[in-house]
Every structure is written in C-alpha cells, then in structure tokens.
N, CA and C of each residue as an Amber inpcrd file, in Angstrom:
protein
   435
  53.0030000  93.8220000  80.4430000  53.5440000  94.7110000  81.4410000
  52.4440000  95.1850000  82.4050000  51.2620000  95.2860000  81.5630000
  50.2950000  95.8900000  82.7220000  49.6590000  94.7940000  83.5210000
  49.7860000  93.5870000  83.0950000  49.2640000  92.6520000  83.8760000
  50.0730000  92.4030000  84.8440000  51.6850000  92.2510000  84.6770000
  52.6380000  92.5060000  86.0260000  52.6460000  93.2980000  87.1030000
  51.7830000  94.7400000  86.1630000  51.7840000  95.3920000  87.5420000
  50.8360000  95.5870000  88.2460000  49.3100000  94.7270000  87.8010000
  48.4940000  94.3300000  88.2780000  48.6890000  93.4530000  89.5100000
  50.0570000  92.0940000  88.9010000  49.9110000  90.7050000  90.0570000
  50.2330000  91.8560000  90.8030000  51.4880000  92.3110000  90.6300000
  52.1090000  92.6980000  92.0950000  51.0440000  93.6910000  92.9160000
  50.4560000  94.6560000  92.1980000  49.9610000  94.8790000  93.6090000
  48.8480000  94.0390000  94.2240000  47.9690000  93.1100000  93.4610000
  47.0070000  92.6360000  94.1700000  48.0340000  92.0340000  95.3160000
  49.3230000  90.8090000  95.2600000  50.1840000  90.5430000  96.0430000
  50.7320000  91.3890000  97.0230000  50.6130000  92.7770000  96.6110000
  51.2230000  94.0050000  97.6190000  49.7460000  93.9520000  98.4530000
  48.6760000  93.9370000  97.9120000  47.7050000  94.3570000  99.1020000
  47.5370000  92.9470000  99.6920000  47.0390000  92.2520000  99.1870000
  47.2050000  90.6670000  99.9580000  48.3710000  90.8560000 101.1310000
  49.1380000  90.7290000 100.8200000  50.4960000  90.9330000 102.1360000
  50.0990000  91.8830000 103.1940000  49.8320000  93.2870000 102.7640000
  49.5960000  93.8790000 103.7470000  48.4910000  93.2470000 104.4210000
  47.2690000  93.1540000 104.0970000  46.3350000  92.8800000 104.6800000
  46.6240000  91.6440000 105.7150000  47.5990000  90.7610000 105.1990000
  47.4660000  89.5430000 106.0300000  48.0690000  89.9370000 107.1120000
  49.1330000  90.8250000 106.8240000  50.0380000  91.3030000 107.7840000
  49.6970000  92.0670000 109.1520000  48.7200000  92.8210000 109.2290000
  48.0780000  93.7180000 109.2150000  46.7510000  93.0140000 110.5360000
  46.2610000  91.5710000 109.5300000  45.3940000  90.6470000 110.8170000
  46.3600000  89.9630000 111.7800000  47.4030000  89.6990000 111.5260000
  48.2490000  89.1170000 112.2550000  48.6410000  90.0090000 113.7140000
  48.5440000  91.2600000 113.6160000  48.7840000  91.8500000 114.4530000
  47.7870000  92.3530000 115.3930000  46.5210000  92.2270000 114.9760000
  45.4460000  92.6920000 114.9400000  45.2440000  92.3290000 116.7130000
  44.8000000  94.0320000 118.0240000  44.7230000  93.3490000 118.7470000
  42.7950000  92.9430000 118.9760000  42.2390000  92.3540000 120.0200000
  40.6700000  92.2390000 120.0750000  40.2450000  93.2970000 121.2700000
  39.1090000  93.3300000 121.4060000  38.6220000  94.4390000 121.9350000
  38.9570000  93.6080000 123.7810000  39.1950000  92.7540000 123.9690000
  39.0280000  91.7440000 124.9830000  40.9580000  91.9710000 125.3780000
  41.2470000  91.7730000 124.7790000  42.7360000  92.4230000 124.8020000
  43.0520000  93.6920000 125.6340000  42.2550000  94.2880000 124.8760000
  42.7610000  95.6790000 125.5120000  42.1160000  95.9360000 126.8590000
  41.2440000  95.7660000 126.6140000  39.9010000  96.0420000 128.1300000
  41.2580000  94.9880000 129.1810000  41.7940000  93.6400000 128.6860000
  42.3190000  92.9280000 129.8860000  43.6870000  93.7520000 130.4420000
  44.0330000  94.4880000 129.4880000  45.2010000  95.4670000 129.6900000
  45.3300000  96.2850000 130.1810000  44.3100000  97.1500000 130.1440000
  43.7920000  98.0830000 130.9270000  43.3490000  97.7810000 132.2860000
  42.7400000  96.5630000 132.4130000  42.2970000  96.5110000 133.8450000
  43.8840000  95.9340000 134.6080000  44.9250000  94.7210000 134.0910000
  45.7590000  94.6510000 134.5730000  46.4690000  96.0170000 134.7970000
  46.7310000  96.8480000 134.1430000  47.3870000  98.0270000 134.3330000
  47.3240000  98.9400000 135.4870000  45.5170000  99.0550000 135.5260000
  44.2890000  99.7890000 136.2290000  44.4440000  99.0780000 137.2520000
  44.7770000  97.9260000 138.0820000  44.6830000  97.4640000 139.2070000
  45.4110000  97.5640000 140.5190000  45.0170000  97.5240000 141.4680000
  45.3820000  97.9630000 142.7180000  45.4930000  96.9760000 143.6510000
  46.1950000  96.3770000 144.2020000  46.2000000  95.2290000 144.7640000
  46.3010000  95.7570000 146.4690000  45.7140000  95.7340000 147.2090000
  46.4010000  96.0750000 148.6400000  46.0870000  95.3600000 149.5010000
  47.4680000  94.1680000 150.4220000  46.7270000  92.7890000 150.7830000
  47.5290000  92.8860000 152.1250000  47.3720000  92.4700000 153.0840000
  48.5210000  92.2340000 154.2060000  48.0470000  90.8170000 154.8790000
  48.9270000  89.6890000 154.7950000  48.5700000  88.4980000 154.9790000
  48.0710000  88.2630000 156.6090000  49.2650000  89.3350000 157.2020000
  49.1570000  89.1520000 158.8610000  47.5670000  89.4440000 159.2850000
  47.0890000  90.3330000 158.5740000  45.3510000  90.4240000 159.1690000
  44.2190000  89.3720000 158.4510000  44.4350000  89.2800000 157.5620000
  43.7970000  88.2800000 156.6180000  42.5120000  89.4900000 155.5310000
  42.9650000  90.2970000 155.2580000  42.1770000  91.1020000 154.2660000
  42.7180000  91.7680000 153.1120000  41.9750000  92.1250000 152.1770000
  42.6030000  92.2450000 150.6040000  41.7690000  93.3830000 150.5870000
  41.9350000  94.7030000 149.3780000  41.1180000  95.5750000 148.6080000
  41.5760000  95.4970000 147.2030000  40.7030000  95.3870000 146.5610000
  41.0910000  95.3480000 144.9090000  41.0280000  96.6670000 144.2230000
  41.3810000  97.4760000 143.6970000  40.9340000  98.4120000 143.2320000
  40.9940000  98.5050000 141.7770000  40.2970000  98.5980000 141.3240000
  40.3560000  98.8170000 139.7770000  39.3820000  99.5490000 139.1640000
  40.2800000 100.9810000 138.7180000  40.2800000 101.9770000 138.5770000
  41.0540000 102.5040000 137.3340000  40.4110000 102.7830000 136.2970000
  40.9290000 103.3190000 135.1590000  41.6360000 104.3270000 135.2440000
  42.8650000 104.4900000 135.2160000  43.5410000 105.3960000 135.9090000
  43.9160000 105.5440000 137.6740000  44.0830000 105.0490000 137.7150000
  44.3320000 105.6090000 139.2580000  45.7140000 104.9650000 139.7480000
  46.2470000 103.8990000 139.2570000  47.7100000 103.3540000 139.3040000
  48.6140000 104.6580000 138.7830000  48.1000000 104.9120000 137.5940000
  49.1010000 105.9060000 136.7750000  48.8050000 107.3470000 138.1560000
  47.9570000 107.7580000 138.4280000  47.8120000 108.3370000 139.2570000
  47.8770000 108.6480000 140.8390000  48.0580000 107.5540000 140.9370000
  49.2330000 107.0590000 142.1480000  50.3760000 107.0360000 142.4490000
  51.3910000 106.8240000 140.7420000  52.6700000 106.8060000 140.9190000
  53.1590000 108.4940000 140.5860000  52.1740000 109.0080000 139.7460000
  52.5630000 110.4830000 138.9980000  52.4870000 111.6660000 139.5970000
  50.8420000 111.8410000 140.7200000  50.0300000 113.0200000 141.1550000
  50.4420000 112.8000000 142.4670000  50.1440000 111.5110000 143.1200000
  49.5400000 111.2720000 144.5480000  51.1240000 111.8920000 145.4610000
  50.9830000 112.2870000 146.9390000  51.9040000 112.6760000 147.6030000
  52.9050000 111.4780000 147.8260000  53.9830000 111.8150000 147.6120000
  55.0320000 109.8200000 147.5390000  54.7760000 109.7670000 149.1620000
  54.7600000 108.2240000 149.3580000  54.7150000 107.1240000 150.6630000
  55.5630000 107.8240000 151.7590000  55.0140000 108.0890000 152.5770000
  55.8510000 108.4330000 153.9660000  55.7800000 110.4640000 154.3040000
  54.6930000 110.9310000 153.0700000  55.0550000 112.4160000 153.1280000
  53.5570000 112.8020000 154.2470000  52.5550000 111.7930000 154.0350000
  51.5620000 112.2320000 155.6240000  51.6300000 110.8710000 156.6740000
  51.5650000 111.1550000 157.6080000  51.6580000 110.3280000 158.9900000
  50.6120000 108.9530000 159.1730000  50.8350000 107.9640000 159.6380000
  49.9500000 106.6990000 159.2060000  48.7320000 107.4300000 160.1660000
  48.5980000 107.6840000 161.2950000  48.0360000 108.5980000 162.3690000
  46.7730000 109.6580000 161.1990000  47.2950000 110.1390000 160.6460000
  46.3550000 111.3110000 159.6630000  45.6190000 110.4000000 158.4620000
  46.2860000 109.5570000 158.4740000  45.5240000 108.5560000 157.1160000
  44.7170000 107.9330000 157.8560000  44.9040000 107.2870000 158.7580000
  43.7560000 106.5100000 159.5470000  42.8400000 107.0650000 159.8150000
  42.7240000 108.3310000 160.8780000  41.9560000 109.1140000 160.8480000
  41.2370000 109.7600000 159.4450000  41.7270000 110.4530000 158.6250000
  40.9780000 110.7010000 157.1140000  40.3780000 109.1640000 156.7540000
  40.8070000 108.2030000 156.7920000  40.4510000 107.0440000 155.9680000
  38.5200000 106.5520000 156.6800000  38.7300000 106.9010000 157.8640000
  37.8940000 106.5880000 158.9530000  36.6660000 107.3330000 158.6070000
  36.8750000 108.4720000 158.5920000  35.8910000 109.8320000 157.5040000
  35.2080000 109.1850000 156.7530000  36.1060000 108.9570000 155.4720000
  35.9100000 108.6580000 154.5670000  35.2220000 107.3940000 153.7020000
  35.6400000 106.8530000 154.7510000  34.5540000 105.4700000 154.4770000
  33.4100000 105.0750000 155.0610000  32.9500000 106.0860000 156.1560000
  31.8470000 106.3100000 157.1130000  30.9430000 106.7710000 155.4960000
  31.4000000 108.1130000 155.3260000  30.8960000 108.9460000 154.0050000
  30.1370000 107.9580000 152.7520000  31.8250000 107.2770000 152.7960000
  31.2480000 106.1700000 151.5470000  30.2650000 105.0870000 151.6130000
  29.8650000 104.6430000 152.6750000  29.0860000 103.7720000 153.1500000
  27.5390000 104.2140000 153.8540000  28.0980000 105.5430000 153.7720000
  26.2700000 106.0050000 154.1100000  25.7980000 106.5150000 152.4670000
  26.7810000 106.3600000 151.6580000  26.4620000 107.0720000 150.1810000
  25.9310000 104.9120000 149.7140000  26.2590000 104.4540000 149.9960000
  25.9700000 103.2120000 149.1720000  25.1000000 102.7270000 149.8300000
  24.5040000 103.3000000 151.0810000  22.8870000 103.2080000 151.6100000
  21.9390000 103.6070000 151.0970000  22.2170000 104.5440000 150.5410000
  21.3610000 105.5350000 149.7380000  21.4410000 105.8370000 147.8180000
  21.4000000 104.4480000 147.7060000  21.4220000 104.5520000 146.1300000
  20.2340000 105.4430000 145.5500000  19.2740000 106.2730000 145.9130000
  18.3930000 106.6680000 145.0060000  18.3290000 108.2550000 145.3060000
  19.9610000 108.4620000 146.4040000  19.8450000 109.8590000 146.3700000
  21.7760000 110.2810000 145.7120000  22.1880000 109.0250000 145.8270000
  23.6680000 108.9310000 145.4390000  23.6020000 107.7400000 144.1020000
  24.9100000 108.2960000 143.0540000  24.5970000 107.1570000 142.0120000
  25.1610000 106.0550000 142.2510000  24.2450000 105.2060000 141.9380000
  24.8130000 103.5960000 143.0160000  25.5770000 103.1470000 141.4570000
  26.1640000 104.0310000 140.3750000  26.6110000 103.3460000 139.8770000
  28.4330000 103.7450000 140.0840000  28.7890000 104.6400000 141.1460000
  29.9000000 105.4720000 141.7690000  29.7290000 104.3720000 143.2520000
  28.8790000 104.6010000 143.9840000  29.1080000 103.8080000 145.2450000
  28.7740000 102.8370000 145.0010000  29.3840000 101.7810000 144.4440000
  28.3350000  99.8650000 144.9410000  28.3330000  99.0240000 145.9110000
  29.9980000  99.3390000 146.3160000  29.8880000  98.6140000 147.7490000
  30.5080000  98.9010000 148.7630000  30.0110000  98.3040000 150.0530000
  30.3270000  98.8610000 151.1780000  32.1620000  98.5880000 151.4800000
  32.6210000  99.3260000 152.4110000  33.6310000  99.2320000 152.4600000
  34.0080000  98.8110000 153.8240000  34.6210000  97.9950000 154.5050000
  34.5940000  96.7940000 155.5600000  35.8410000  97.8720000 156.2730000
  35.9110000  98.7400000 157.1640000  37.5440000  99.2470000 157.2300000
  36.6520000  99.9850000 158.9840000  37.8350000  98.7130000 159.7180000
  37.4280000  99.1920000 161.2290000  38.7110000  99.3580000 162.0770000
  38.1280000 100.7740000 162.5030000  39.1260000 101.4610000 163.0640000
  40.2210000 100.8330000 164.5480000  39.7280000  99.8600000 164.4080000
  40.3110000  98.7130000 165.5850000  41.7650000  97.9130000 165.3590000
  41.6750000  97.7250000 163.7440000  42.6400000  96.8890000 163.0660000
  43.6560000  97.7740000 162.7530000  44.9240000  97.7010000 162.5690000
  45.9430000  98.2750000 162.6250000  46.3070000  97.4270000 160.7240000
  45.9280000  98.0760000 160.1070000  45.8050000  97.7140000 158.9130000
  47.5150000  97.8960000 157.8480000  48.2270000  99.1040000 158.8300000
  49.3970000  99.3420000 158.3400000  49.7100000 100.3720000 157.2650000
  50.5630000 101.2220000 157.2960000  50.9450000 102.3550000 156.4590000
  50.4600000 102.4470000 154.7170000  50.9940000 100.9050000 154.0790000
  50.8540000 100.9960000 152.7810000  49.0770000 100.8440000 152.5030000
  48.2410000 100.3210000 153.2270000  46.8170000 100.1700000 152.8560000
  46.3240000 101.4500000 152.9760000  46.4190000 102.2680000 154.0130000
  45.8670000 103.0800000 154.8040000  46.1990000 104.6160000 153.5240000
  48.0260000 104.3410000 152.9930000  48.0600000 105.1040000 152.1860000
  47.3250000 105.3370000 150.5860000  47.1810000 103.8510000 150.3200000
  46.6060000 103.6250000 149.2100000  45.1770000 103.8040000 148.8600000
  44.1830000 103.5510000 150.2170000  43.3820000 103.8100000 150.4350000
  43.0430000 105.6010000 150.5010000  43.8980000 106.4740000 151.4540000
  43.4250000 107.5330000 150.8860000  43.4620000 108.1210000 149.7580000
  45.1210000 107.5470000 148.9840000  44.6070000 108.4180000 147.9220000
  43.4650000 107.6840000 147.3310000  43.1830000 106.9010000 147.1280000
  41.8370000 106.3320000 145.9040000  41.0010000 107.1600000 146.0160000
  40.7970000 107.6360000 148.0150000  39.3320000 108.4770000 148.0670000
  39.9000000 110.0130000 147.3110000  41.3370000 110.8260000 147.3310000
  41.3220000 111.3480000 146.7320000  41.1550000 111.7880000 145.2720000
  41.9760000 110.5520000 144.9940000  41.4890000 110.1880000 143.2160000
  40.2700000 110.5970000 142.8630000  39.5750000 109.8110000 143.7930000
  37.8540000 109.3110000 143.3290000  37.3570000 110.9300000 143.3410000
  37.5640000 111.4740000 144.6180000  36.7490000 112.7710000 144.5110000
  37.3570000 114.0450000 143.4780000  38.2310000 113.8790000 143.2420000
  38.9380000 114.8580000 142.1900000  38.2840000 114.1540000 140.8080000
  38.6060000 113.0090000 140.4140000  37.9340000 112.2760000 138.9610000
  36.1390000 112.6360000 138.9030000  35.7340000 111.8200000 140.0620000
  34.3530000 112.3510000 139.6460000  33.5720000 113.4100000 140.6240000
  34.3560000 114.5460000 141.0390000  33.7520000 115.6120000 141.2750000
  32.7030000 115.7830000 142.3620000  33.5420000 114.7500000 143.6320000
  32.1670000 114.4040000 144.2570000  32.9240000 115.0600000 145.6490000
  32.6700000 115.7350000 146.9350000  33.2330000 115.6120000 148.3340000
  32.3670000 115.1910000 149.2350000  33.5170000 113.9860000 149.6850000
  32.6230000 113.0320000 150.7740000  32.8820000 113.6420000 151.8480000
  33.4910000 114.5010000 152.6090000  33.4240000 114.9890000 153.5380000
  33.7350000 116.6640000 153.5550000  33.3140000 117.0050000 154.8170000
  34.0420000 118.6330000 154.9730000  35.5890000 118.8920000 154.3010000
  35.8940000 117.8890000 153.8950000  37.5130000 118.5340000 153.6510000
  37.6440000 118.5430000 152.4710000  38.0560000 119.6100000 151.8060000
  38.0660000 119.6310000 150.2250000  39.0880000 119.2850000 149.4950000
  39.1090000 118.1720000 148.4410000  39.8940000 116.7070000 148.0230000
  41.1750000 117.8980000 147.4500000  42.4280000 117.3490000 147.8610000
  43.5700000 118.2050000 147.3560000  44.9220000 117.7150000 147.0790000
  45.6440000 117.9700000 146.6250000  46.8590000 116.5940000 146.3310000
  47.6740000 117.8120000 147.3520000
C-alpha cells in the first residue's frame, strides 16, 4: 500500500512538472510581446515617411489617458509638435549634458510637410507621455493631459 502511494505521487509530480514545461513561456517571448503591444506605428504612404515608436507603455496610454483624436486642432499640434522636436533635437546634441540614453535620435519633422492629423496627433502625445513618464519639460509649457 505504501509503495502505491509512493508510484502515484512520484507520477502526480512527473505530470505536473511536464505539464507545467509545456506551457512554459521564454524570456524572448515576452520581451516580443511587449514590444508588439508597446508599438506605435505612424506611416502615411502619400509623403513617403514612417515613425516607429516603441514605448513600454505608451499604446496603453494612448488609448486610456491621452485626449481622444479630434479634441485639439491639427493647427495646435503642428505648432506644439514643431516646439517640441526643435527641444528634442537640441537635447540629442548634447548627450553629455542630457541622457543620451532618453534622447538617441534625431527627429526628421519639417514644418513644410503637411504630415496630417493622425501623425501630428500621435506624435504629441508621445512628447506628452515622454515628459510626464520621465519627468523631463522640453519646453516652456508644462506637460498636461
């Protein structure tokens, strides 16, 4: 009798365990999940330019926090966006007074191109995101949802 109830559980833990790797996710998994999740796609074919954004959080924070599409004027985003990437691009000049591991790269956004509502929106919030997440203001205007 006691050896029966020996098999079974070594068989009870065997099972679980196998059970258990089978499901098992890898660290490569999740990181790819997160960044699919985390990603920002903003492309308009008619100009020929893309921004990627990927941002741990900031999708979820886009659909949850950010002001919904159409509540500021494409006119006020362009203008803020224009700010803002002047800001960001004199901060990624200056890696040894800004952390070049927050600014790495420059941001290509000229006020000539008519880039269109959904970039222009997506684009500010990120800079809002960004300055509310890591506590930074790139310009006179203080970051606010």
């Amino acid at each position: 009798m006691k050896n029966l109830i020996y098999i079974m559980a070594v068989c009870f833990l065997v099972y679980n365990c196998k059970s258990s790797h089978s499901t098992k996710t890898t660290h490569e998994d999740v990181v790819q999940n997160q960044v699919d999740n985390d990603t920002v796609r903003i492309a308009n074919d008619d100009v020929a330019y893309e921004i990627i954004i990927i941002e741990p959080g900031f999708n979820t924070w886009l659909q949850s926090v950010a002001k919904p599409e159409g509540f500021y004027s494409k006119a006020f985003l362009e203008s803020r966006n224009i700010q803002y990437v002047t800001a960001w691009n004199n901060r990624v000049m200056q890696p040894s007074r800004y952390n070049p591991n927050l600014y790495e790269m420059q941001i290509n956004y000229n006020q000539n191109i008519d880039y269109g509502y959904e970039v222009n929106y997506k684009l500010y919030n990120y800079f809002i995101y960004f300055q509310l997440t890591y506590k930074q203001q790139l310009t006179g205007f203080v970051p606010r949802i």
